[in-house]
C-alpha positions as CSV (number, residue, x, y, z in Angstrom):
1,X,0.0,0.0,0.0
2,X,1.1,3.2,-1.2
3,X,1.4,6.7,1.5
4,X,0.4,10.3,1.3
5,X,2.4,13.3,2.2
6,X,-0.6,15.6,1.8
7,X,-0.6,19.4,1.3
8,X,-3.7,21.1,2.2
9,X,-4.1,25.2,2.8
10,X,-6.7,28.0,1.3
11,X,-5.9,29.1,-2.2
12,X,-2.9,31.4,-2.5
13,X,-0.5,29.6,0.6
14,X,2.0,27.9,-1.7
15,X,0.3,24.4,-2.4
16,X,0.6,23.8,-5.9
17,X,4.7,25.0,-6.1
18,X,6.0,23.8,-3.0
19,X,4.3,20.3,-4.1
20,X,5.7,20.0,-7.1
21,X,9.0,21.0,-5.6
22,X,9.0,18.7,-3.0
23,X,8.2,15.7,-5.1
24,X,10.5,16.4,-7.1
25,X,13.1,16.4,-4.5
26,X,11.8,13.0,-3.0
27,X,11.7,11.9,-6.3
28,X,7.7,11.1,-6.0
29,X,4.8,11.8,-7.8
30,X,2.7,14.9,-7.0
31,X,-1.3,14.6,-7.4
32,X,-3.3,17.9,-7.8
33,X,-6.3,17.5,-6.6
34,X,-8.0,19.4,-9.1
35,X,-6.7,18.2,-11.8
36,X,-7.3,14.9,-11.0
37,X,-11.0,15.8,-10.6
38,X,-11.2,17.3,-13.9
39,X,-9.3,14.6,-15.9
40,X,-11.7,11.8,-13.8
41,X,-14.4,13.8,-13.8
42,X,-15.0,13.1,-9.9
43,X,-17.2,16.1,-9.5
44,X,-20.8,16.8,-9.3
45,X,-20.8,19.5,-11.9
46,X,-19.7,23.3,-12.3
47,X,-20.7,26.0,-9.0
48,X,-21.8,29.1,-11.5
49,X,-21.1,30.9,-8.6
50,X,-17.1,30.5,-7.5
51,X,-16.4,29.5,-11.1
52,X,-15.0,26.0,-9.9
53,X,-16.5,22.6,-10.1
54,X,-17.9,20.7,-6.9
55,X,-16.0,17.9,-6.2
56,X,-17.5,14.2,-5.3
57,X,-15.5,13.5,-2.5
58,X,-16.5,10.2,-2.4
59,X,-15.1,9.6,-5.5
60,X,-12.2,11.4,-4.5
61,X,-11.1,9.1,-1.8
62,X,-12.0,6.3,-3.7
63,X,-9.8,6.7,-6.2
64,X,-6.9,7.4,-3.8
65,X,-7.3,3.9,-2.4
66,X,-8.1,2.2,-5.4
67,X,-4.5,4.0,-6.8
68,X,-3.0,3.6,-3.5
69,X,-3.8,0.0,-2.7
70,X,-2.5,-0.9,-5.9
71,X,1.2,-0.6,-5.4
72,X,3.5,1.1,-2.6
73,X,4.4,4.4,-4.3
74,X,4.8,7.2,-2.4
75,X,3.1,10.3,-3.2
76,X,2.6,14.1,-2.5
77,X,-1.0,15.2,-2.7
78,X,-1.8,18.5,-3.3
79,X,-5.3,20.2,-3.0
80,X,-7.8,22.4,-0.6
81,X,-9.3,19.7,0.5
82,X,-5.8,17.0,0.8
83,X,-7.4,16.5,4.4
84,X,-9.8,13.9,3.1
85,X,-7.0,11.8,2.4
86,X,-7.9,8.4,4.4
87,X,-6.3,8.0,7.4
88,X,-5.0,4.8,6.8
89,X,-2.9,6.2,3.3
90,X,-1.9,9.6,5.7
91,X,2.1,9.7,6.7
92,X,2.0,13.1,6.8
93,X,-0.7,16.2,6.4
94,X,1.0,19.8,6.0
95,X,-1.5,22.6,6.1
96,X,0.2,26.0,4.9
97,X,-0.6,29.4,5.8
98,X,-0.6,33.1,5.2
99,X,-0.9,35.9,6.8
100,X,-4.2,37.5,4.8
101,X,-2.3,40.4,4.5
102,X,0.2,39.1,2.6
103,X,-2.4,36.9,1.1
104,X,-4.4,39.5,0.0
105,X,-2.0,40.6,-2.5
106,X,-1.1,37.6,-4.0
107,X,-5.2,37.0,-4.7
108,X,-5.4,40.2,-6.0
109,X,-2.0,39.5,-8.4
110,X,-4.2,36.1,-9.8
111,X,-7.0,39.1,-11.0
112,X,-9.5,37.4,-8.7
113,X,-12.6,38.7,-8.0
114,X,-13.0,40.7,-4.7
115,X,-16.1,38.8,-3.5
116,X,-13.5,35.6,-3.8
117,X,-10.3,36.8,-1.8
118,X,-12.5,37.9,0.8
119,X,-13.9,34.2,1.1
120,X,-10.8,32.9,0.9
121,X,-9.2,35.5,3.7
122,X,-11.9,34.8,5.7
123,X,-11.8,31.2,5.7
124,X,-7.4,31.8,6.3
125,X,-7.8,34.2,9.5
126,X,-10.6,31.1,10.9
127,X,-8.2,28.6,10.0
128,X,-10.7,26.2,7.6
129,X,-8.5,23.9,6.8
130,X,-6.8,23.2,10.1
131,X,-9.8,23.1,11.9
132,X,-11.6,20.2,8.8
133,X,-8.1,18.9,9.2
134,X,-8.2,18.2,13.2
135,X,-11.8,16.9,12.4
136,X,-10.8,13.7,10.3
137,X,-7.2,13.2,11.4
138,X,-4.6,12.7,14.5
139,X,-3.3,16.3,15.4
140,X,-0.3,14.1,15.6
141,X,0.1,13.9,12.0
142,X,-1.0,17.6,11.3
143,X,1.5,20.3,10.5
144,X,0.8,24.4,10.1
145,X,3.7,26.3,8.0
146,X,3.5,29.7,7.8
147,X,4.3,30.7,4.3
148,X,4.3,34.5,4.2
149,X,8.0,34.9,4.0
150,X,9.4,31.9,3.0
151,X,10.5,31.1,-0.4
152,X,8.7,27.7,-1.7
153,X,12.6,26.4,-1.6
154,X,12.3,26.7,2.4
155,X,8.8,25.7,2.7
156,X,10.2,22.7,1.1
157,X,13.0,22.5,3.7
158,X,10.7,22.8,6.5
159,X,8.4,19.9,4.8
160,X,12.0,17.3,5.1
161,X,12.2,18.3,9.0
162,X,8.8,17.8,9.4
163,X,9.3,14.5,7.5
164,X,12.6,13.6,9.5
165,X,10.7,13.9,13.3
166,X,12.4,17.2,13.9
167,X,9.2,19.5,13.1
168,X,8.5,20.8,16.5
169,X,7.8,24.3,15.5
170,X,5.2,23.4,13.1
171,X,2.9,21.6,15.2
172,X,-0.8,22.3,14.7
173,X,-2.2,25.3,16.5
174,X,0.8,28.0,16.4
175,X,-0.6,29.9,14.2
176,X,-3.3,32.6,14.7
177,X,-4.1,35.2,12.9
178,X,-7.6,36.0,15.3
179,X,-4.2,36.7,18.0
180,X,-1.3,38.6,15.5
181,X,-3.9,40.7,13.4
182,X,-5.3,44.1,14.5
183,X,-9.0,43.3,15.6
184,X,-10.1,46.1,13.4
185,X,-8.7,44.9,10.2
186,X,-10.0,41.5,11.4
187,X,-13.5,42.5,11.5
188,X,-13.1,44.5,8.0
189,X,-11.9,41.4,6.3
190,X,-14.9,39.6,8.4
191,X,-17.6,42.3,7.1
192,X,-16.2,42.8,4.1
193,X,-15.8,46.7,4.2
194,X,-12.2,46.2,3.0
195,X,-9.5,44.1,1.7
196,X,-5.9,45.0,3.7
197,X,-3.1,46.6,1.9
């Protein structure tokens, strides 16, 4: 049976770079999530909406065990949702982080819609994906890396300590932006009066 090194985080955190990067440097294949949802077509259609299509996750996770169980490849798994990962196929599950400051402006530098980076900040100062994370898996096995000023090079670094039992300082629940932000810019981001600068 195959294992997962899974990298999870809202939109804009590092995901899809530092994956392939990391793969590549453990010499593993790298799964995005959405395109494997596109190519498969395991999703329930288009959401008008966000402009995205809905994944099945049930047909999600069971092609990650049908792929898994058949051979004992290592992989890097790369997607918003990476947390749904079965336990069982889960060595390792990184969530990465941004301050929405800093994430702000790399939404904005994608041409994304305003309505759209404010979902996504909101859902980054709440901490979504930790918190769906600590739902379905072991805190044990859940990592936070904070990727505001680190090149995808050092996020990749960090990933190999994690990976060699000397990740200490990323253990889940470090990070909070609620705690380092300025409760008024918190609750402008919340109400969406205005996106920070």
């Amino acid at each position: 049976m195959g294992s997962v090194i899974a990298l999870s985080g809202s939109p804009g955190t590092g995901k899809s770079v530092v994956g392939k990067l990391l793969a590549a440097d453990l010499d593993v294949k790298c799964i995005e999530l959405n395109t494997l949802i596109f190519e498969h077509q395991l999703h329930l259609g288009e959401d008008a909406n966000r402009g995205t299509l809905i994944a099945d996750i049930e047909k999600v996770r069971n092609y990650l065990v049908n792929l898994l169980d058949e051979n004992k490849e290592r992989y890097v798994i790369v997607g918003h949702f990476a947390d749904e990962v079965p336990e069982h196929l889960l060595e390792v599950l990184i969530i990465l982080r941004c301050n929405p400051v800093v994430l702000s402006e790399r939404l904005k530098k994608k041409g994304w819609p305003r309505k759209k980076i404010f979902e996504n900040l909101q859902a980054e100062l709440l901490g979504d994906c930790t918190s769906q994370a600590l739902v379905r898996h072991d805190h044990h096995q859940i990592f936070e890396i904070d990727t505001s000023e680190m090149t995808p090079p050092k996020v990749v670094e960090a990933i190999k300590s994690i990976l060699a039992g000397k990740g200490s300082e990323y253990i889940v629940g470090r990070i909070s932006w609620l705690r380092r932000l300025n409760a008024h810019l918190v609750h402008q981001i919340m109400e969406e009066k205005r996106l920070p600068s």
